[in-house]
N, C-alpha and C positions, 0 to 999 in steps of 0.2 A: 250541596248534594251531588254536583256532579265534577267539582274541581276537579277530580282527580281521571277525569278522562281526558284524553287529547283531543276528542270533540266538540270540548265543553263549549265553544263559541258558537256549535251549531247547534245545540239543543238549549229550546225553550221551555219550560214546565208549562202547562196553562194547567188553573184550578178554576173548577165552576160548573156549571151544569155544560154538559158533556154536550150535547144538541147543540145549546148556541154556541161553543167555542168550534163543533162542526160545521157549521152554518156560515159562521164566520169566518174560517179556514177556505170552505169553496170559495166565499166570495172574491177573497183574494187570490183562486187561483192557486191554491198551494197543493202538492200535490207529495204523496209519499212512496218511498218503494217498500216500504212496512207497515202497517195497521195492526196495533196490537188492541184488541177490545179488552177492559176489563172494568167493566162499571153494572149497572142494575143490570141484570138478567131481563127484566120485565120488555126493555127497548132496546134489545140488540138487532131486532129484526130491524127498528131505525137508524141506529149505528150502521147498520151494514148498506142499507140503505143510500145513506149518506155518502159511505165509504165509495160505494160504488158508482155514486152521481159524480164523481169525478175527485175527489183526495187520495185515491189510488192510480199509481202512477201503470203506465204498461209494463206488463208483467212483473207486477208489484205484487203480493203475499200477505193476506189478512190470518192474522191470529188471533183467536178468539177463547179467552180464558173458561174451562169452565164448559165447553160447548156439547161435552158427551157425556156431562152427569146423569142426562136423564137417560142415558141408557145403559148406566152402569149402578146405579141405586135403584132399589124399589120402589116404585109410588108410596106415597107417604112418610119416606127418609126425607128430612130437611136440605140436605144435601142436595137431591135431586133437583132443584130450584136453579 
């Protein structure tokens, strides 16, 4: 997936429930200068959470996919979720 960057030695994929690979990121201390959220809607307020108990580095920049639907659909568009 990512051969074809010249990054490719520094980027890890993790797959799995997004909290514990969080969880397990602070513990070791690892810290990012980008946080890109795009997983359940329902726990982004924990993602973020997280992000900001210490995986975000100083003056690092969280993206959050998704984060202005409910202000740009109606209530009751599926979208708005």
């Amino acid at each position: 997936l990512f051969d074809g960057s010249a990054q490719k030695e520094k980027i890890e994929l993790v797959v799995g429930d997004a909290k514990g690979a969080m969880r397990k990121l602070l513990e070791d201390n690892e810290q990012f200068d980008i946080v890109f959220l795009d997983a359940d809607k329902e726990n982004y307020v924990t993602y973020y959470d997280l992000t900001m108990e210490g995986l975000l580095a100083p003056g690092g920049v969280i993206l959050a996919d998704n984060s202005l639907c409910s202000l740009v659909y109606t209530e009751g568009d599926e979208r708005r979720q």
